[in-house]
N, C-alpha and C positions, 0 to 999 in steps of 0.2 A: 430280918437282916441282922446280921450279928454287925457287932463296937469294930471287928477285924475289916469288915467289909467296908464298915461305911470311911475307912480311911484310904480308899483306895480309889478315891473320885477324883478327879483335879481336872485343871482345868488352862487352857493358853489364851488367855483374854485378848479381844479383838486388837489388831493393830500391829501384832507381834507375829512374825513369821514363823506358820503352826509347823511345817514338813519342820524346816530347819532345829526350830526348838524339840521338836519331838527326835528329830536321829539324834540330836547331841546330849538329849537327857538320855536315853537308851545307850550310847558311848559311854558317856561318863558313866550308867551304872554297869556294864560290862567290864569296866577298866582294863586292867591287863591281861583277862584273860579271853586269849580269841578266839574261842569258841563259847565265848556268853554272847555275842549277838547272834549266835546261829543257833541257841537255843530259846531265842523266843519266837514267838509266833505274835503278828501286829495285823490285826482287823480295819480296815478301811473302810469309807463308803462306795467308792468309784474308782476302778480300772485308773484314771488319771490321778489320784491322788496317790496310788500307788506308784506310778510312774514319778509324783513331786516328789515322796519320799526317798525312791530309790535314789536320784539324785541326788536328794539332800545329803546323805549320807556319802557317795561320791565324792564330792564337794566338802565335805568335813574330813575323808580320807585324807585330802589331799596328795594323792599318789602312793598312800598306802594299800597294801592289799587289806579286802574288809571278807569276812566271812557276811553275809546279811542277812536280817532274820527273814523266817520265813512269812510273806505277807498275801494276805488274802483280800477280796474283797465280798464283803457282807452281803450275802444274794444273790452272789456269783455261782453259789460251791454246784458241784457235779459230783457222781457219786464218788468218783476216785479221791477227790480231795478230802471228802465228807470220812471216806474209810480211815485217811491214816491221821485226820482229826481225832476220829474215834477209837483209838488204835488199834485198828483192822477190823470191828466186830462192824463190817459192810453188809451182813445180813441183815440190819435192823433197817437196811434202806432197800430192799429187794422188792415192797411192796409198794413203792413209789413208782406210778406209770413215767412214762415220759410225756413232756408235754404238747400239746395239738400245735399246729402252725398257725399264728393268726390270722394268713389269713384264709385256710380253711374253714377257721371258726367261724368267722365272719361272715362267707358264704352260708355255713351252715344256720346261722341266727338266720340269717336275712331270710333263707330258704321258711324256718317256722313263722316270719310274721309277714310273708307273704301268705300263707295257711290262717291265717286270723280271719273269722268270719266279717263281712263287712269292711274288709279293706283288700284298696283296690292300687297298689304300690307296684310301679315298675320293679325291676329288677335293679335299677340303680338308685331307685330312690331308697328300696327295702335295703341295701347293702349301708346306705349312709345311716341310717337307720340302727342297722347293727353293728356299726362302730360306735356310735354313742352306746349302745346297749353292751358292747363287749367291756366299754370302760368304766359304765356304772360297774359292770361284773369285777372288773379287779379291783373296784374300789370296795366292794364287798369283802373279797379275798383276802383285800390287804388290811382293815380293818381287824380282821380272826371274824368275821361276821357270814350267817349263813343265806343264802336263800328262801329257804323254808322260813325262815321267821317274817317271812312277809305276810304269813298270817297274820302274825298278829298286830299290823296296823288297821286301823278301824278306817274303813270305806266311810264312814259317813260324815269324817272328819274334811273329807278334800271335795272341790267340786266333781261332778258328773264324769266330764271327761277323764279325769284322773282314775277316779273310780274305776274305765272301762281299763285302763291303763295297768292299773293294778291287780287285775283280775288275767290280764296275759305275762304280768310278771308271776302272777302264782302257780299258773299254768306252766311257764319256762321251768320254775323252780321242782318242777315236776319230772319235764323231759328233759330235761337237760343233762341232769347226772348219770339219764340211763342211756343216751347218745353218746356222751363220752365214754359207759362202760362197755358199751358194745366193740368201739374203735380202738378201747386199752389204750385211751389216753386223759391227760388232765391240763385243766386252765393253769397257762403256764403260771401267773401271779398266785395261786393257789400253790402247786409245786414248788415256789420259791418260798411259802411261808411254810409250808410242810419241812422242810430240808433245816430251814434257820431252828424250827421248835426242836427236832429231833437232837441236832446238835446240844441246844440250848437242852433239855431232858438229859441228853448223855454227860454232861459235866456236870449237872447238875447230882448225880446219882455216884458220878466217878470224874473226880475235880481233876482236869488237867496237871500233869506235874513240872511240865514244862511253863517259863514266862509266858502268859496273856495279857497282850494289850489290845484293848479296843479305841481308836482313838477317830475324830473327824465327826461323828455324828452324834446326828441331833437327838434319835432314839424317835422320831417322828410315827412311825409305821411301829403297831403295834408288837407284833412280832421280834421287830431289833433290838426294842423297849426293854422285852424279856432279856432277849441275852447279852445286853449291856449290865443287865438287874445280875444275869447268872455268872458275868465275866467278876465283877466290882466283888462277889461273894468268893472267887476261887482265892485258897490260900497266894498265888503267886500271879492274880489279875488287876488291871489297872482299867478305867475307863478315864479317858480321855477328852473334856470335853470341847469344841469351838467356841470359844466367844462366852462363856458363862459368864457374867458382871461379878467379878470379886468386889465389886464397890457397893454395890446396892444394898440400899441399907434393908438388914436382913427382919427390921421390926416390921418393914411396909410388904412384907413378901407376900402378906396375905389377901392385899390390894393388890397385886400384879394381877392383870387383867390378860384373860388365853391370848387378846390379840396384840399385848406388847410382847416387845423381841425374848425376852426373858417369861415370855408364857410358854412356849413349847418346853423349856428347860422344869418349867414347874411342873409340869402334868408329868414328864420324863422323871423327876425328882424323889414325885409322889409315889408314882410303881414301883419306884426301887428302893422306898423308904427311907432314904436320905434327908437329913434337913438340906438348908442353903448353906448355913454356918459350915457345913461338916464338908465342902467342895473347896479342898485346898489348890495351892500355886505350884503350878508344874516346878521343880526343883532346878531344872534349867535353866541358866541365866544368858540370855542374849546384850551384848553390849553396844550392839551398832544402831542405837535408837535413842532418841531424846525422852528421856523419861518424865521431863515435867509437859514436853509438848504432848506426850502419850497420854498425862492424865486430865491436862484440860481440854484434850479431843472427845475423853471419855465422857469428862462433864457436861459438854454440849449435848454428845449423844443423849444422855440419860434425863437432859431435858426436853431433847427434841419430841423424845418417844415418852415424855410424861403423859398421864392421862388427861383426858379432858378437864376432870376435876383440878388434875393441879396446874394445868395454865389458866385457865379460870382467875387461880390463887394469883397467878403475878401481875394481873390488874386489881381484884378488886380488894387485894391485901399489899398490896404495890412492894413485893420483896422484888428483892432485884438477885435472884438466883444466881447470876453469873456478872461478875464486874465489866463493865470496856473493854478495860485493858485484857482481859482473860478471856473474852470474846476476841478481841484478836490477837491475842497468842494462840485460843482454839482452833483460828482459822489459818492459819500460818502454812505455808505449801498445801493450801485447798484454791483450788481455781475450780469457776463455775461460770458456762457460758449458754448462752438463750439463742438461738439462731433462727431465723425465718421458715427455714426448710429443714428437711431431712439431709436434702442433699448437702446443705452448707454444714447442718453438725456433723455428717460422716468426713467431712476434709478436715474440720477440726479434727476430731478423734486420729485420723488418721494421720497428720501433721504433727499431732504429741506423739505416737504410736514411731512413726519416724526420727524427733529428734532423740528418742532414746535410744536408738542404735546406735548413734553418733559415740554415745559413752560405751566405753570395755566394760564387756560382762554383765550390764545394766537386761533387768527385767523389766516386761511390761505388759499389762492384761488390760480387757476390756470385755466390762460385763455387762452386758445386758440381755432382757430376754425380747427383745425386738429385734426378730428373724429380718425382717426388711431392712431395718439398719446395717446390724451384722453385714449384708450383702453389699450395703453400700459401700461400707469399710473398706471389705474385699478388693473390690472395685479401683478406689480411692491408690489404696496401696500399692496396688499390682502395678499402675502406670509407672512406680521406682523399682519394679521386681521383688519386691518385698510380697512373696506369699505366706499366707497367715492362716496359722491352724483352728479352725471352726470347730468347738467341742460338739456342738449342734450339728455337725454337715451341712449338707444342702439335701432340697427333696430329690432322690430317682429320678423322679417326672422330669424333674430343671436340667437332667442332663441333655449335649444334645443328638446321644443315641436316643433317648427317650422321646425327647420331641419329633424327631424324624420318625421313630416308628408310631409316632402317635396319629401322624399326619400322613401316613401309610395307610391304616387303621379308616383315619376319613375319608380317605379317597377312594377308601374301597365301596366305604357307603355308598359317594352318590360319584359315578368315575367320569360322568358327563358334567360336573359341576367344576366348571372354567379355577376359579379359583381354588378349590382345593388341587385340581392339576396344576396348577401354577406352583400351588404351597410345596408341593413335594417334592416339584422339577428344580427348585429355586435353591433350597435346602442343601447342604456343603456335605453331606452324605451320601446324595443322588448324585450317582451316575460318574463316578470316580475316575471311569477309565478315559472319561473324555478328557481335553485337557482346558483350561478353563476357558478358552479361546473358540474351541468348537463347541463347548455347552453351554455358552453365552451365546452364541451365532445358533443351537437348537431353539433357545429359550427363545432367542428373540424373533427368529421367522414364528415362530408358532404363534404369536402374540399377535405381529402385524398380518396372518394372514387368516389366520383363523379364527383366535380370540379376538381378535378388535377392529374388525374389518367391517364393510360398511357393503357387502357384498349379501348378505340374508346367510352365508351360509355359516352354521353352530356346530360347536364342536360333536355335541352328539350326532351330527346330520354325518360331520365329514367322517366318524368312527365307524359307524353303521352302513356309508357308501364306500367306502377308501380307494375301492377297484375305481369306482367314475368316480371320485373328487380328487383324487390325486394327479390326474391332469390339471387340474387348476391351482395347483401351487406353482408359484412364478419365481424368477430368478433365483432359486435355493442351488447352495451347490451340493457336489455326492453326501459330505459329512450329514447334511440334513435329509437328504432324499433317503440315505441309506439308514438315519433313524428311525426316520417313519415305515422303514419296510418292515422292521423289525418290533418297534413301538405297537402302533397300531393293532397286530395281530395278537399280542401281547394282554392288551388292553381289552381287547375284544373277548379273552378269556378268561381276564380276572373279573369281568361282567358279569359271563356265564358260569361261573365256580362260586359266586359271590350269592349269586341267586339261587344258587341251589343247594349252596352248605348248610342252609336251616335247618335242612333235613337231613343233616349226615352227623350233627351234633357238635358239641365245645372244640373236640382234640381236632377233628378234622378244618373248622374253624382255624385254629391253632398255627397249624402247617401251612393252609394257605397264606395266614398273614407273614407267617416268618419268611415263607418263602418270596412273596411282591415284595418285601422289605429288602429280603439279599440279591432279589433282579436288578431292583431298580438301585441298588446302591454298588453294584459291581458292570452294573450297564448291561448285564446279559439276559435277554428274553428268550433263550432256549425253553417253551412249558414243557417237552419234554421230559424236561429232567425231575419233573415234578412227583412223579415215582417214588422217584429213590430219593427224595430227599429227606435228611435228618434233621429232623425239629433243632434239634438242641446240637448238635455238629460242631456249628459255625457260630465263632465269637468274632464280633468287631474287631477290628482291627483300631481301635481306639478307646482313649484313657478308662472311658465306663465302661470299656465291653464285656470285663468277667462280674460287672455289678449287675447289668442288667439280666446276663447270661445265668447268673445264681436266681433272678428274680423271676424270669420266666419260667425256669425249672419246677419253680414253688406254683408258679401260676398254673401252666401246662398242670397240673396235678389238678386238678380242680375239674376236668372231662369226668370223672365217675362222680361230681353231682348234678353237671348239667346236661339234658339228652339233648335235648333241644334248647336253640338259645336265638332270639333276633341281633341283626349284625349292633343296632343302636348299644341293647347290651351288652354286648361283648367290650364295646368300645368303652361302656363303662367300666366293668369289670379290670379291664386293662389298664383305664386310668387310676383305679382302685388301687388295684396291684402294685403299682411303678409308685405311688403317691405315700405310699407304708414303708418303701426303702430310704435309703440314706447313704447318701454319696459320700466320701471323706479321701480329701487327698492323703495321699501315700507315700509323695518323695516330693522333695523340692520348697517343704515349709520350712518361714524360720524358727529358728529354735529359740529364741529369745521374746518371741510376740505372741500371743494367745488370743481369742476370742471364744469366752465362760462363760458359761450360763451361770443363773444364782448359784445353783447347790455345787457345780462343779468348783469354785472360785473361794470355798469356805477353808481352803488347808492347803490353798497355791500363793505362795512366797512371789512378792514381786517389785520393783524398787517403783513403777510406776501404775497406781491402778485407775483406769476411767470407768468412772460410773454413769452410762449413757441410757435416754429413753427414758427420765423422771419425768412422767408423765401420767396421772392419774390414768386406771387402763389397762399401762403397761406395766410401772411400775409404782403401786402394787394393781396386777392385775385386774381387769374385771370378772366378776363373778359370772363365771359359763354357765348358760342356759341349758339343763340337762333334759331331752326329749321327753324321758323316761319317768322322772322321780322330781316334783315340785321339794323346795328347800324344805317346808316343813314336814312333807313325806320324808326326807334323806335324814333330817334333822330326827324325829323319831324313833326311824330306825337304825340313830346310830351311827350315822357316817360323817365324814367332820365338819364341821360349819366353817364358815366362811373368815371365821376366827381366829381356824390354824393356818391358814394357807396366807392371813396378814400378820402374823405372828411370824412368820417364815421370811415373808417378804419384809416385813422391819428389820430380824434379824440378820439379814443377808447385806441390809440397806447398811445394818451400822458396824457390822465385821468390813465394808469398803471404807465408808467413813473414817477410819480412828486408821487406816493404813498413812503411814507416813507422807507421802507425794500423793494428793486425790485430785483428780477433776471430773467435775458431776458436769454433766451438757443435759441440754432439751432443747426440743424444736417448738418453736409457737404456735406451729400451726403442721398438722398429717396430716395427708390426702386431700388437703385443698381446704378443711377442717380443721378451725381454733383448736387447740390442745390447752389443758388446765396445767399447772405445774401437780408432782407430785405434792402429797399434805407434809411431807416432812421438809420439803424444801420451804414450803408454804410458813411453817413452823417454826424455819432455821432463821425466818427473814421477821417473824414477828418476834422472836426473843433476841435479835438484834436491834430493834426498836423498842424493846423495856431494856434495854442494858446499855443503848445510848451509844452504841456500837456501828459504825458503818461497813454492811457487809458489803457496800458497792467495791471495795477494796479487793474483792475475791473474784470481781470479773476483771478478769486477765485481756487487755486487748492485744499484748504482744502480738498470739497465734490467730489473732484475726487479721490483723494487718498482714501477715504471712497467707492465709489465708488469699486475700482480695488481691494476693500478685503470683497465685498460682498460674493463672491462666493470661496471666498480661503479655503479651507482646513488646520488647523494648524498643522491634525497630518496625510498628505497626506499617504492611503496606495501604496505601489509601488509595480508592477508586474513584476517578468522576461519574459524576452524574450521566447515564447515557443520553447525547444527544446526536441520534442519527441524522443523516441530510440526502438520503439517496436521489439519484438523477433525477430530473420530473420528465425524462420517457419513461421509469418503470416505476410510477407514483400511480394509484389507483384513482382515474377518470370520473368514478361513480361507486357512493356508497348508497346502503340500505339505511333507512330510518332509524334504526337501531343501534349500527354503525355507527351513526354522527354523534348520538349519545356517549356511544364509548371512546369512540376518539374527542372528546372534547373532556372526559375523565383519565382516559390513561390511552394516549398518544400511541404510545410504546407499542402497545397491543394488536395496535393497527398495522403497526411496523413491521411485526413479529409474522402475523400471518397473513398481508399483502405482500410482501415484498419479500422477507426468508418463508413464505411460506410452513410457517412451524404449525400443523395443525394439531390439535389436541386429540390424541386418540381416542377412540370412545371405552366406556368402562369395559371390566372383563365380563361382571352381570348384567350388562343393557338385555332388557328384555328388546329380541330382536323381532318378535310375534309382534307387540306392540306398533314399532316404528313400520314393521306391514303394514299393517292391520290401517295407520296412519295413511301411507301410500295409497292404497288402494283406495280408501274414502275419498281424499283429494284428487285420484286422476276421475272415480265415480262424477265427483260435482264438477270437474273440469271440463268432462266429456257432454255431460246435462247442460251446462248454460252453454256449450258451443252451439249444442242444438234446438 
């Protein structure tokens, strides 16, 4: 690396608004002429940080027209983009396949480790199977690491099981490459690191002569590593980095440990030959920030995240690294709150999330990588109509086209099984054209006459006789008589198609489920029209229907690998499918509120950031259990330890931290289960305690008291105690033994079903064989002792 290059690093240290600081350095060095920002070109991590900069730049126009540079994002490129990066020499990318669908692939694995001699794996278990195995796979990819070198880990280093384990990994490493040459396709994570190198190779050979900036990452994935190394070398390229500590004293760099926040920055530092010293300060100057409170945020951070060795040093050397006082000036607009539940810290989040709209123009983010919070949030919000953009989405599965066809799906399984007829009938999809007056009045004769009647007769009985049991439905009027003409027959056919699609295979499969999905959700049981019906035709008429409609499309592809298929796995499959997409609203979010995951949240500007879910776990993650590859296999051969991905998650922890307005939340207790706090909140609370410092000052009760009157009622109505007194002509004469018990416990009860006669339906699954089976023994022995 040449003395030109290594001055070309810098860096926006945490706390400081990276989009905004980066378009106004790139202004300023454009100055007056307006066609210098359209002659650079500015490298991102993610689609949305694109989206922060473009902004930011807007917002610094102020109502000026802006030429903008051209921006990309790192990973993204396709071959079009790739060409006129390269300036036009697009034949050096000709030999690039396109890549496989995932979840083709995924079948396909699943397909080879159901072929493993000695196992004996459903089709759904072998598919979960091969998603673990598809992600070890791009964690290969992504590393620059191959397959084949799974040679050369030594077998006799792991136990037994492993051993068998790694012997169908060397076998995959075999077939695998020549499954995908046959189809003229490649692992997409593989095709994205192919694409970044070629780039990276072509400037490197013929230096861009246009501005390069690369700015927002970390250089984590091998590959970007490079061409951050290749951008910092071009005459007229810049990298850009998140959060580098221009503080850290650059003597102790060689004690930075991979897993503090400033260790992904080291290894990234190393490849590119750069010292720490040689990463200067973005030349941009931002003035809307308290610069002494910015640097005793910074201070706290770079003790929180000291190593072991040096809090150690602040007992048993009793330095007092940070004063009181400068403990709480570091804490200053930091609120942190502990709540019981999930459900109370998402109305928190959501109550700050809220007052910031109150303020003109005011931002506000909320990161966390706890998908079930997020939801809560959601949730929370919506009751003020404040809809809120999920970097994350939601799953496919969670829509509820999704659900509906999923419980389409089950009923086809078992169609005599009371409850799942229930599930599908009940379901706000089903049966549209009724109006909700007659599909409540279908739902509910079905229940009291069929399902939960006290008559022997089952709904399979009444399915299979309908000609004789259809006299014995009583007081229904036409809208229900006239369901069941049509129902019944219906039903009686997706029985008979149901049982015999095994043997017609996946696609045919396919058609019938979509088709009982669009009967029974437009109320028409014509089977006729089953013919001519087009799989993929018909999109819902609601918010998910072109999401799922693109998903089935992917799925429906998937018949030329399966001949044959049992209905259980299909149902897999299908939940497969739906459980791989990702729903994302499209109109009607606000524009002022976000919900980020870590890496989205490292170059998004915000006046308020909540740090949610510090909770050892979540935040830093626990270490996932990979089917595949034991830590010391992955560690061997190469793939990252558990070092970068806490290196990741500190450094993410302390780019929220050092933001101006923070509030950290946790919940005490998930799922019914104590929660630990995270180690750096844990940390933040013990170096408050050598510095003499009370961090009790940082729990905020204001928003709790807001909080505990969300739900209050100011003009509560209040109900007596019931105490009925009915006539004693219609008071019951004689109880059972049983009875007196209960009426001397709960009165009411007695009341309930003596006198309103309220009897308790029986369930939808009462085994009705059984309470036979009962009958008949009891009139047996009744008949015996009379005689």
């Amino acid at each position: 690396m040449s003395h030109l290059a290594t001055q070309h690093v810098y860096s926006i240290e945490a706390g400081l608004p990276f989009s905004r600081m980066l378009a106004q350095g790139l202004i300023e060095e454009a100055g007056d002429d307006v066609t210098g920002l359209a002659r650079m070109m500015v490298f991102l991590p993610t689609r949305r940080a694109a989206r922060a900069l473009q902004d930011a730049f807007l917002s610094l126009a102020e109502g000026r027209a802006l030429l903008l540079p051209r921006i990309h994002v790192i990973g993204s490129f396709d071959e079009d983009d790739l060409s006129l990066l390269m300036a036009g020499h697009g034949d050096l990318l000709l030999d690039v396949p396109p890549a496989i669908d995932p979840l083709e692939r995924q079948a396909l694995l699943a397909q080879l480790i159901q072929k493993v001699p000695g196992r004996t794996d459903t089709l759904g278990q072998a598919m979960e199977l091969a998603g673990a195995l598809a992600h070890l796979m791009d964690q290969v990819y992504t590393e620059g690491l191959d397959l084949s070198d799974l040679v050369n880990l030594v077998p006799e280093d792991f136990a037994k099981h492993w051993q068998i384990t790694l012997d169908f990994l060397k076998i995959l490493s075999e077939y695998w490459p020549a499954i995908l040459r046959e189809k003229g396709v490649i692992d997409a994570a593989l095709r994205r690191d192919i694409l970044i190198r070629r780039l990276t190779e072509f400037w490197t050979k013929h230096p861009a002569s246009d501005r390069v900036i690369a700015a927002g990452s970390t250089g984590s994935i091998p590959a970007t590593a490079e061409f951050l190394k290749c951008v910092a070398g071009l005459p007229n390229g810049q990298v850009v980095l998140p959060g580098f500590d221009l503080g850290e004293h650059f003597s102790r760099w060689d004690e930075v440990h991979f897993s503090h926040p400033q260790g992904g920055f080291k290894k990234l530092l190393s490849r590119m030959n750069v010292r720490p010293d040689q990463v200067k300060k973005w030349p941009s100057v931002f003035h809307g920030y308290d610069e002494n409170k910015l640097q005793a945020r910074h201070v706290l951070a770079r003790e929180i995240m000291a190593h072991d060795h040096g809090t150690m040093a602040w007992r048993e050397k009793n330095i007092q690294h940070v004063s009181a006082d400068d403990f709480q000036f570091g804490l200053s607009d930091v609120s942190i709150y502990e709540t019981e539940t999930q459900q109370d810290e998402a109305e928190i989040i959501a109550l700050w999330l809220r007052s910031v709209l109150e303020g003109k123009d005011k931002k506000a983010i909320l990161i966390t990588p706890d998908r079930n919070l997020s939801r809560r949030v959601l949730n929370v919000c919506a009751r003020w109509g404040v809809n809120l953009d999920d970097s994350a989405g939601q799953p496919l599965s969670k829509s509820s086209l999704a659900i509906y066809m999923t419980l389409v799906a089950n009923f086809m399984k078992d169609i005599y099984d009371p409850v799942r007829l229930m599930a599908v009938l009940k379901n706000s999809l089903c049966m549209t054209v009724h109006t909700p007056a007659d599909k409540a009045e279908i739902i509910c004769q079905l229940e009291k006459q069929l399902l939960r009647n006290d008559r022997h007769l089952s709904w399979s009985t009444f399915v299979r006789d309908y000609d004789e049991n259809c006299l014995t439905l009583q007081g229904v009027s036409p809208v229900v008589t006239s369901f069941f003409q049509e129902f019944i027959p219906f039903v009686r056919w997706v029985h008979g198609v149901s049982s015999a699609v095994q043997s017609s295979g996946f696609s045919h499969f396919v058609k019938v489920h979509l088709f009982v999905s669009q009967a029974l959700h437009l109320g028409e049981f014509a089977i006729e029209s089953f013919d001519g019906f087009d799989v993929l035709g018909h999109v819902y008429n609601v918010e998910d229907g072109r999401d799922i409609h693109n998903a089935l499309n992917q799925f429906s592809k998937l018949g030329g690998l399966f001949s044959d298929i049992a209905l259980t796995d299909y149902c897999h499959l299908f939940d497969i499918a739906l459980s791989s997409g990702v729903l994302r609203q499209r109109y009607g979010i606000h524009p002022r509120v976000q919900i980020l995951g870590q890496m989205e949240a490292r170059v998004i500007d915000a006046d308020l950031v909540v740090m949610a879910g510090l909770n050892e776990g979540v935040w830093p993650a626990d270490d996932s259990v990979d089917p595949w590859m034991s830590r010391p296999m992955q560690e061997q051969f190469g793939l990252p330890t558990s070092d970068q991905s806490l290196s990741l998650s500190a450094h993410d922890f302390v780019q929220g931290f050092c933001q101006s307005h923070v509030v950290m939340t946790r919940s005490t207790r998930i799922g019914g289960s104590p929660s630990v706090p995270c180690r750096w909140l844990q940390k933040l609370h013990v170096l408050a305690e050598i510095a003499g410092a009370d961090v009790s000052r940082a729990y905020d009760n204001t928003v709790l008291s807001w909080k505990n009157y969300l739900d209050v009622r100011h003009n509560p109505v209040t109900f007596l105690q019931p105490a009925p007194a009915p006539d004693i002509s219609v008071r019951p004469t004689k109880l059972s033994v049983t009875k007196i018990e209960t009426w001397l416990k709960d009165p009411y009860s007695i009341y309930a079903s003596q006198i309103l006669k309220l009897i308790k339906l029986p369930p939808l699954c009462e085994e009705k064989i059984a309470a036979m089976r009962g009958s008949i023994v009891h009139d047996i022995l009744d008949q015996f002792n009379r005689k």
